[in-house]
C-alpha positions as CSV (number, residue, x, y, z in Angstrom):
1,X,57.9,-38.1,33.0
2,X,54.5,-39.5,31.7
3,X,55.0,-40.3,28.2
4,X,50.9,-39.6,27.7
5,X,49.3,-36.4,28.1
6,X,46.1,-36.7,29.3
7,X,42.8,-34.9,29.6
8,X,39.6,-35.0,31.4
9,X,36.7,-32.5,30.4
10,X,34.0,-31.7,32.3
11,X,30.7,-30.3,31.3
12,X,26.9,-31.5,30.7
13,X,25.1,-33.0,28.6
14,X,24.4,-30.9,25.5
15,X,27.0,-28.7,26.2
16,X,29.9,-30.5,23.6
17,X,32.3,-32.0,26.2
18,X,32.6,-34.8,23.9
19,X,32.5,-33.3,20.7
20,X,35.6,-31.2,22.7
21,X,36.8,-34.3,22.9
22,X,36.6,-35.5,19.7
23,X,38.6,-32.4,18.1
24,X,40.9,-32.4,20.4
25,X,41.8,-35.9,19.3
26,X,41.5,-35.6,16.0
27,X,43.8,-32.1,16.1
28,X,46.3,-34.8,17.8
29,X,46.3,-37.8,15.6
30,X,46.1,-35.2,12.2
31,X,49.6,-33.6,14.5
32,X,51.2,-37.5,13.9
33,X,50.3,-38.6,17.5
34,X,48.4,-41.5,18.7
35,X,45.2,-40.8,20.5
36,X,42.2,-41.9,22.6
37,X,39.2,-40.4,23.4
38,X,36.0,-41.5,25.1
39,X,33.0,-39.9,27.1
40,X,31.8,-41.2,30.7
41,X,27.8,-40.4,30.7
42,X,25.5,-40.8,34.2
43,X,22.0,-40.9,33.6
44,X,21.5,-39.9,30.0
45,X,20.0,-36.7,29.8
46,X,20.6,-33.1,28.6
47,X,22.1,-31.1,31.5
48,X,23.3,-34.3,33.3
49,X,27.1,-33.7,34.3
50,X,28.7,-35.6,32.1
51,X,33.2,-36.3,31.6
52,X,35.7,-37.1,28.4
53,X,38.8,-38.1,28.1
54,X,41.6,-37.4,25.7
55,X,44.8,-39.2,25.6
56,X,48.0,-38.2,23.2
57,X,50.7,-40.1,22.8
58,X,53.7,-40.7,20.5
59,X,53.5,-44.2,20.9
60,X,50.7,-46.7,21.0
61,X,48.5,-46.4,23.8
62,X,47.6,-49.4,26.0
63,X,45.7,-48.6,28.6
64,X,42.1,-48.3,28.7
65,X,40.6,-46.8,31.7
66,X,39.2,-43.4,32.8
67,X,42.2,-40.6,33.4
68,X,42.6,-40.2,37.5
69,X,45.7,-37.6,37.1
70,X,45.0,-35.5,34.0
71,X,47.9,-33.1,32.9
72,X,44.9,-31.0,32.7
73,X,41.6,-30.2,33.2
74,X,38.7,-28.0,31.2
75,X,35.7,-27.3,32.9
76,X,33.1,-26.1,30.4
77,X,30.5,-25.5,32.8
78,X,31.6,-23.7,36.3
79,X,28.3,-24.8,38.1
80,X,29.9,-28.4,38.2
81,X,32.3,-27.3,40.9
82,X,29.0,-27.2,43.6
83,X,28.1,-31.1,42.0
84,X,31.7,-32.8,41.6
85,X,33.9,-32.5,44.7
86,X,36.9,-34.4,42.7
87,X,36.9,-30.5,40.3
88,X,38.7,-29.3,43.8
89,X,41.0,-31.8,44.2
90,X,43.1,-31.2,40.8
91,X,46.7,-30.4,41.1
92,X,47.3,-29.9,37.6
93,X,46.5,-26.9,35.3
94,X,42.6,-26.4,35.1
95,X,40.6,-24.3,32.3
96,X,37.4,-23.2,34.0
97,X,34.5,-21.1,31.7
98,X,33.1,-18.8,33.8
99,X,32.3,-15.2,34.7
100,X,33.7,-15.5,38.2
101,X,36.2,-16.1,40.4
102,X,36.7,-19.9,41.5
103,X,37.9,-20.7,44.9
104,X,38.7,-23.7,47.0
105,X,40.9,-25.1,44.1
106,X,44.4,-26.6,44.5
107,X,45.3,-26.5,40.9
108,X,48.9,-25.0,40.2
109,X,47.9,-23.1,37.1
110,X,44.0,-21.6,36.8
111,X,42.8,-20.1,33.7
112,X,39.4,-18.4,33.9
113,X,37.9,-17.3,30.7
114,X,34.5,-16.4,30.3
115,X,33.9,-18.7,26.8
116,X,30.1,-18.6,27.1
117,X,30.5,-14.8,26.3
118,X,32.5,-15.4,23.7
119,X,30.2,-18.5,22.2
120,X,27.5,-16.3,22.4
121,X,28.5,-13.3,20.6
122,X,30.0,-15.7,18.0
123,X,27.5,-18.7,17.4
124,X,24.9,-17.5,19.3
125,X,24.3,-20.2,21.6
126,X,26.3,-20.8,25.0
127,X,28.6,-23.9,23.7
128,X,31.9,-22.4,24.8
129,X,34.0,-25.7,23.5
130,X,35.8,-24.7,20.8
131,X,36.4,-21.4,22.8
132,X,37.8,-23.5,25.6
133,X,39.7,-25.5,23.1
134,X,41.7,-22.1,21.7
135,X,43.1,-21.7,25.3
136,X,43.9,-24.9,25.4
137,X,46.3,-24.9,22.5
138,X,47.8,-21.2,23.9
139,X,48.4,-22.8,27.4
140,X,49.9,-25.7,25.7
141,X,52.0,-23.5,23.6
142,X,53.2,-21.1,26.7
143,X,54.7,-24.6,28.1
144,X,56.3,-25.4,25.3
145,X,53.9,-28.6,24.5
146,X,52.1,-27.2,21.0
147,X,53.8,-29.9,19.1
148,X,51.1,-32.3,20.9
149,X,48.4,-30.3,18.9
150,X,49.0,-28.0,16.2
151,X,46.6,-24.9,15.4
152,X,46.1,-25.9,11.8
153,X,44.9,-29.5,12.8
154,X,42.8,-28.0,14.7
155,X,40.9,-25.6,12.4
156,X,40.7,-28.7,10.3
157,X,39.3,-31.1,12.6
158,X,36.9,-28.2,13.5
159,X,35.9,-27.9,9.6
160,X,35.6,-31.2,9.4
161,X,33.2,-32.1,12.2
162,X,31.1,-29.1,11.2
163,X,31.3,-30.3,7.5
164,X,29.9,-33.9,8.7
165,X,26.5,-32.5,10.8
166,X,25.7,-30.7,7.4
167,X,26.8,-27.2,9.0
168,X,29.1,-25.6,7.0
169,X,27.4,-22.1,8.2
170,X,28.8,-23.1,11.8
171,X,32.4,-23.3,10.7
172,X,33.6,-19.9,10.2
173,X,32.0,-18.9,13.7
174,X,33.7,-21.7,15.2
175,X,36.9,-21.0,14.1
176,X,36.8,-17.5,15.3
177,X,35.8,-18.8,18.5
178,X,38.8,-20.7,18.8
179,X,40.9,-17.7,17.3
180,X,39.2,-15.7,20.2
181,X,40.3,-18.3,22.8
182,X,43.4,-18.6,21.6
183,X,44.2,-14.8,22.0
184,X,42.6,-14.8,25.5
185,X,45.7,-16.3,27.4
């Protein structure tokens, strides 16, 4: 049994893969675990497909390379599956925002939420993370992993983040987005 749990997101630029990222680690470390976290870019430019990682751990972690057997996978943007072969490859459990079905994909456990939906009736712009990020913490709860990142931590790391752009008027929306995520598994 991996003593890490690991996660790769997927997404583009200027969508918040790595701001996704970012909460999810700090929701972890602020839960008492260790973490890491770290984007992979290609060219640098909005709408460029773009991965982060997240690793949790209760013990220091030593290795520093990019995750090749996540224990799961969010895909924030669906339209990534016709540019990155590897999305169809994945074994392990696999968050996907879209509107659709998704085919061709080995993963044991698919979870299919339309985020963007939710984004946009809530912050008014199609940035489905934090959405994404609520059925994250409900999938990890239904297998019994929530200990790995608890709810709370994760309505503070959102306020937080928000706090430090100088958007406080983005924080309640967020946080029912997550809410909203949550409740959609």
């Amino acid at each position: 049994m991996k003593s890490i749990f690991e996660i790769t997101i997927y997404g583009r630029g200027g969508q918040g893969a790595k701001t996704c990222a970012q909460i999810i680690a700090e929701s972890a470390m602020l839960s008492g675990n260790h973490i890491q976290a770290f984007p992979e870019y290609g060219p640098e430019r909005r709408g460029a497909p773009v991965r982060s990682f997240v690793r949790i751990s209760n013990k220091p972690i030593r290795v520093h390379e990019p995750i090749s057997d996540p224990d799961i996978v969010i895909v924030i943007d669906s339209g990534l599956f016709d540019v990155i072969t590897d999305l169809k490859k994945y074994t392990c459990a696999v968050i996907i925002n879209s509107d659709k079905k998704i085919k061709n994909i080995k993963s044991t456990k698919k979870i299919i939420l339309d985020g963007s939906k939710i984004a946009m009736e809530e912050i008014k712009i199609n940035n489905p993370n934090i959405v994404l990020i609520g059925t994250l913490l409900k999938y990890l709860k239904t297998i019994k992993k929530d200990k790995i990142i608890n709810y709370k931590k994760v309505e503070e790391a959102i306020s937080e983040e928000f706090k430090k752009k100088n958007k406080d008027f983005l924080i309640k929306p967020n946080l029912n987005c997550l809410k909203r995520g949550f409740e959609s598994l």
